[in-house]
C-alpha positions as CSV (number, residue, x, y, z in Angstrom):
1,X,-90.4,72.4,104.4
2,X,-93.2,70.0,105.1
3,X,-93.2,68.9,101.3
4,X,-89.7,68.0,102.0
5,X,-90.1,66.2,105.1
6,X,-93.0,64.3,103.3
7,X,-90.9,63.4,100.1
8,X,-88.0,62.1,102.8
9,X,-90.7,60.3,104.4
10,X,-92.2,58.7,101.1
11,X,-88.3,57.0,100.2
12,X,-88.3,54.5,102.6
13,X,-85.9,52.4,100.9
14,X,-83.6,55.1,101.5
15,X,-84.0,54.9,105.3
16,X,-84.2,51.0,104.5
17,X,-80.6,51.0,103.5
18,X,-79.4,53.7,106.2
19,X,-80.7,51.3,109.0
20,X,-78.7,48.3,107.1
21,X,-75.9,50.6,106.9
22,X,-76.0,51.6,110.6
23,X,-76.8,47.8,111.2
24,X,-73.8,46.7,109.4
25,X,-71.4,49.6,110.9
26,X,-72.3,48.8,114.6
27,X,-72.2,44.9,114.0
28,X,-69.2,44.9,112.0
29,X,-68.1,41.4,113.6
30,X,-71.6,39.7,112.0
31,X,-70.6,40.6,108.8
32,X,-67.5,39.4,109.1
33,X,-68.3,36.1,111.0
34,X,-70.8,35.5,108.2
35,X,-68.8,35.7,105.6
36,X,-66.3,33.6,107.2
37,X,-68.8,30.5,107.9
38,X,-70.0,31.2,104.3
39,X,-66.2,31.0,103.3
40,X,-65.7,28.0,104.9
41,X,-68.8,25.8,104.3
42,X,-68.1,26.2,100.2
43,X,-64.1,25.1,100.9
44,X,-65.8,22.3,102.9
45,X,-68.1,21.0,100.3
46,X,-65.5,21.5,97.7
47,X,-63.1,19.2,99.6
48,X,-65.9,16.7,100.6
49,X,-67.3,16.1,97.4
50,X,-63.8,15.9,96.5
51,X,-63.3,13.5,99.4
52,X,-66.5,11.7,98.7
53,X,-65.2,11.0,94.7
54,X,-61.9,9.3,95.6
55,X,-63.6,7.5,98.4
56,X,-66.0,6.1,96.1
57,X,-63.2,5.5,93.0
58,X,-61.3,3.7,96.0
59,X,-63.9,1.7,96.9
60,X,-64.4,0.4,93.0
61,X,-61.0,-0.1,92.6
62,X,-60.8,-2.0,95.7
63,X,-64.0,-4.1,94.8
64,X,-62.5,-4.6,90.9
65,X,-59.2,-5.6,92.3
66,X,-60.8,-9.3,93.5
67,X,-63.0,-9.4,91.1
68,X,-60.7,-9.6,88.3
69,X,-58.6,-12.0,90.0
70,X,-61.2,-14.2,90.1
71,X,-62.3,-14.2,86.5
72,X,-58.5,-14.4,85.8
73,X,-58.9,-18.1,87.7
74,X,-61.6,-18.9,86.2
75,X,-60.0,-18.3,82.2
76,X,-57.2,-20.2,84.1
77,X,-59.3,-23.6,85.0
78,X,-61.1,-23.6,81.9
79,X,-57.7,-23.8,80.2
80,X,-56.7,-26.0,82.4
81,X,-59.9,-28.1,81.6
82,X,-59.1,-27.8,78.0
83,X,-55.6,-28.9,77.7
84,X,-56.0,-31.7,80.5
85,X,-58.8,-33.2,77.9
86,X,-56.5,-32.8,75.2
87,X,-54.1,-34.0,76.6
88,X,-55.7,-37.1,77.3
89,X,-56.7,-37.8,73.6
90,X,-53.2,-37.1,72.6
91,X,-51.3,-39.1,75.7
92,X,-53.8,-42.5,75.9
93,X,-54.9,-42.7,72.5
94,X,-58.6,-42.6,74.0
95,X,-62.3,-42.3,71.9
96,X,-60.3,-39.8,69.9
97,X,-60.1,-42.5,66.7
98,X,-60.3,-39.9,63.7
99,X,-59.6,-42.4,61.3
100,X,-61.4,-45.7,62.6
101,X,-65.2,-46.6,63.4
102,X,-66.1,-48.9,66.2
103,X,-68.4,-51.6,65.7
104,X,-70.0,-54.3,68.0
105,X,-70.9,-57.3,66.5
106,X,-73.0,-60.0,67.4
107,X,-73.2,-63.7,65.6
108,X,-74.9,-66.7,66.1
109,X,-72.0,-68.4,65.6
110,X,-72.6,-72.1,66.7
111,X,-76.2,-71.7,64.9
112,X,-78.1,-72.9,67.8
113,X,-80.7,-70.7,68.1
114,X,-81.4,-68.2,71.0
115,X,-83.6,-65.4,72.0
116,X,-84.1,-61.9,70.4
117,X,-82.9,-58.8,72.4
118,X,-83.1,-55.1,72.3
119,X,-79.5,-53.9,72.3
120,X,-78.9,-50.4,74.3
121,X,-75.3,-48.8,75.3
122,X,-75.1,-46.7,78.3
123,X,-79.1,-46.8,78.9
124,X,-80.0,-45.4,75.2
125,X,-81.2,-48.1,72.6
126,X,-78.9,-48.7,69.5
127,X,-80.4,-51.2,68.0
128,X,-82.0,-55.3,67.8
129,X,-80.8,-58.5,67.9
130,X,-83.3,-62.1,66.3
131,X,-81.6,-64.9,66.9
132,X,-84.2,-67.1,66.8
133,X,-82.7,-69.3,63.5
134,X,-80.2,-72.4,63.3
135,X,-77.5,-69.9,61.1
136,X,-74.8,-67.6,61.3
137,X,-77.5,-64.7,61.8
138,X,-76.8,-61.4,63.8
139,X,-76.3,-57.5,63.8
140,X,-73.6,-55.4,63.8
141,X,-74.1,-51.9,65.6
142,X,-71.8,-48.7,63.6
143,X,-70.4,-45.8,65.5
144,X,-71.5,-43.1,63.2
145,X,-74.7,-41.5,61.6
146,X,-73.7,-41.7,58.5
147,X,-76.0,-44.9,57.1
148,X,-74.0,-44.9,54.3
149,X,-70.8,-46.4,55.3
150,X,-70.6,-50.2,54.4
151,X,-68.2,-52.8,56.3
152,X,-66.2,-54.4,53.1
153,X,-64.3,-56.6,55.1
154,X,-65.2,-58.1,58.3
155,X,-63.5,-59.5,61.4
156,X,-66.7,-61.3,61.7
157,X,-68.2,-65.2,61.5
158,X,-71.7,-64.2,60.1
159,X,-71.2,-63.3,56.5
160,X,-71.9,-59.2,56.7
161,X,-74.5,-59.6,54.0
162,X,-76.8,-61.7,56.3
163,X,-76.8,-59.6,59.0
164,X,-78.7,-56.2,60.3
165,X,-76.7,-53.4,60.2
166,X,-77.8,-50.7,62.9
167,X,-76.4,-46.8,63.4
168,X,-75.4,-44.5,66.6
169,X,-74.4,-41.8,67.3
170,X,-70.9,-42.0,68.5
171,X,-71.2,-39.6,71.5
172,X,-73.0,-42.3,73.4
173,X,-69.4,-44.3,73.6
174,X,-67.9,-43.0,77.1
175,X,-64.1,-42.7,77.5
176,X,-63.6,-45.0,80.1
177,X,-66.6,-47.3,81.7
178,X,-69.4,-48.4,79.3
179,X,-72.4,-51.1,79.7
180,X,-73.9,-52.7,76.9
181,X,-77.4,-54.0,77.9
182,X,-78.9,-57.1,76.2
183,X,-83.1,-56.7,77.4
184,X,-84.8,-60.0,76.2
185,X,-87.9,-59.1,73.8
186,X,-88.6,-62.4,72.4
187,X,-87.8,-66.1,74.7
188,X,-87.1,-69.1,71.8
189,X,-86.2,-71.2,74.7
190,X,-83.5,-72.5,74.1
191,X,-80.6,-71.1,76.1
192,X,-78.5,-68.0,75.1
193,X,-74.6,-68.1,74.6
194,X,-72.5,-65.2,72.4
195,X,-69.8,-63.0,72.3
196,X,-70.5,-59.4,72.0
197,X,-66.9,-58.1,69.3
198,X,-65.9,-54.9,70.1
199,X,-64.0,-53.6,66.8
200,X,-61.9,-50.6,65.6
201,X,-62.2,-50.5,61.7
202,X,-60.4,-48.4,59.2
203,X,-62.5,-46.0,57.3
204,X,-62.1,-45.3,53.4
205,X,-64.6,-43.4,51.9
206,X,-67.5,-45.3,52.8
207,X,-66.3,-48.5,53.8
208,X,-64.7,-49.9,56.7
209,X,-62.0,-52.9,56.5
210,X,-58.5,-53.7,58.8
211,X,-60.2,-53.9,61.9
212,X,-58.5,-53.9,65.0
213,X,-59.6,-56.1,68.1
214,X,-61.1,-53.6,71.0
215,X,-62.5,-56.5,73.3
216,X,-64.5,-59.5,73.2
217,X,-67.5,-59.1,75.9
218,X,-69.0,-63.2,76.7
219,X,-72.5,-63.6,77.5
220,X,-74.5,-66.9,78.4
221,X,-77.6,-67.9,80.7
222,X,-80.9,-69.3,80.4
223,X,-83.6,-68.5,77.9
224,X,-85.9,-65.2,79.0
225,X,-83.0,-63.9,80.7
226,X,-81.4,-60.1,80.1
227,X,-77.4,-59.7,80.1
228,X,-75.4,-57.0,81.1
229,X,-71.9,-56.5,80.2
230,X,-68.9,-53.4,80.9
231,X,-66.1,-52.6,79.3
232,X,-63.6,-49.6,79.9
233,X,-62.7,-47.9,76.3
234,X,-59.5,-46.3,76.5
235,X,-57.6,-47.2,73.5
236,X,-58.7,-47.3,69.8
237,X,-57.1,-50.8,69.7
238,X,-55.7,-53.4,72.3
């Protein structure tokens, strides 16, 4: 009987789980209130991570909405930009002269002699002007890079042989107001009086011909003195 008592005594897990059992029959309501709260906080997290994810898409959607519009007037402006400046080639017949080359030319055409001059348009030096002889001396400033291209035949006093032929690039012409600055380098004192001859010439090949007048920019003053003239370019003739 005590060997009994004593093996009884040795499982305690057995009276462990009788004292859960009597725990569990006299509190019934614990059990139940437990698994109820535990019920209920796993449907809440469900639905508030739930919650928490269309929140959050709703948000982004929200925030994308704007957003898009935006960039959508942005794409619109720029193609707004684009045909507004096409259009302006096309409607005024602007810079836009595929076909043609401006020149400026500069003679000394009563062969009086005046002072030599660095030529610049729109602050960026294109070229030089010695006009310190009694003769139908000058330059003549091209609208292109390409060195190649010739002017057959002139619109021009100074025979084009005798005279300095200069390149620029054509991007320094400005649709609209441009200055043309004459900075005195050299005074032969003896007074300065020109005309600065804007033309339009026909390209073919490599030569230029059937120019086109653009506009004839007058200059005169006293020896030492620089000159500044503006024209507006809108039209690839007048």
């Amino acid at each position: 009987m005590e060997n009994e008592k004593s093996s009884y005594h040795k499982k305690w897990w057995v009276k462990t789980i009788r004292e859960r059992n009597f725990f569990g029959f006299r509190y019934w309501w614990f059990n139940w209130l437990t698994w109820t709260l535990a019920a209920f906080f796993l449907i809440y997290n469900i639905f508030f991570q739930n919650s928490e994810l269309e929140t959050t898409c709703l948000r982004r959607n929200n925030l994308s909405r704007p957003i898009n519009r935006i960039l959508e007037q942005l794409d619109k402006c720029c193609s707004c930009a684009d045909n507004e400046n096409s259009n302006n080639d096309l409607d005024t017949n602007t810079i836009n002269c595929p076909d043609r080359v401006l020149v400026f030319q500069i003679c000394n055409s009563n062969k009086d002699s005046d002072d030599n001059f660095y030529a610049y348009l729109n602050g960026k030096k294109i070229g030089e002007i010695d006009l310190n002889s009694n003769d139908l001396i000058g330059s003549v400033f091209l609208a292109t890079t390409n060195n190649t291209i010739k002017i057959k035949n002139a619109d021009f006093v100074c025979p084009i042989k005798k005279v300095k032929h200069y390149y620029f690039d054509p991007k320094l012409i400005n649709f609209g107001s441009n200055t043309i600055y004459l900075k005195n380098v050299k005074n032969n004192n003896n007074g300065n009086e020109g005309t600065i001859e804007l033309r339009n010439y026909l390209l073919t090949g490599n030569h230029l011909s059937d120019p086109c007048v653009v506009k004839n920019l007058n200059y005169n003053g006293k020896s030492g003195e620089n000159f500044t003239v503006t024209f507006n370019y809108t039209k690839c003739c007048e």
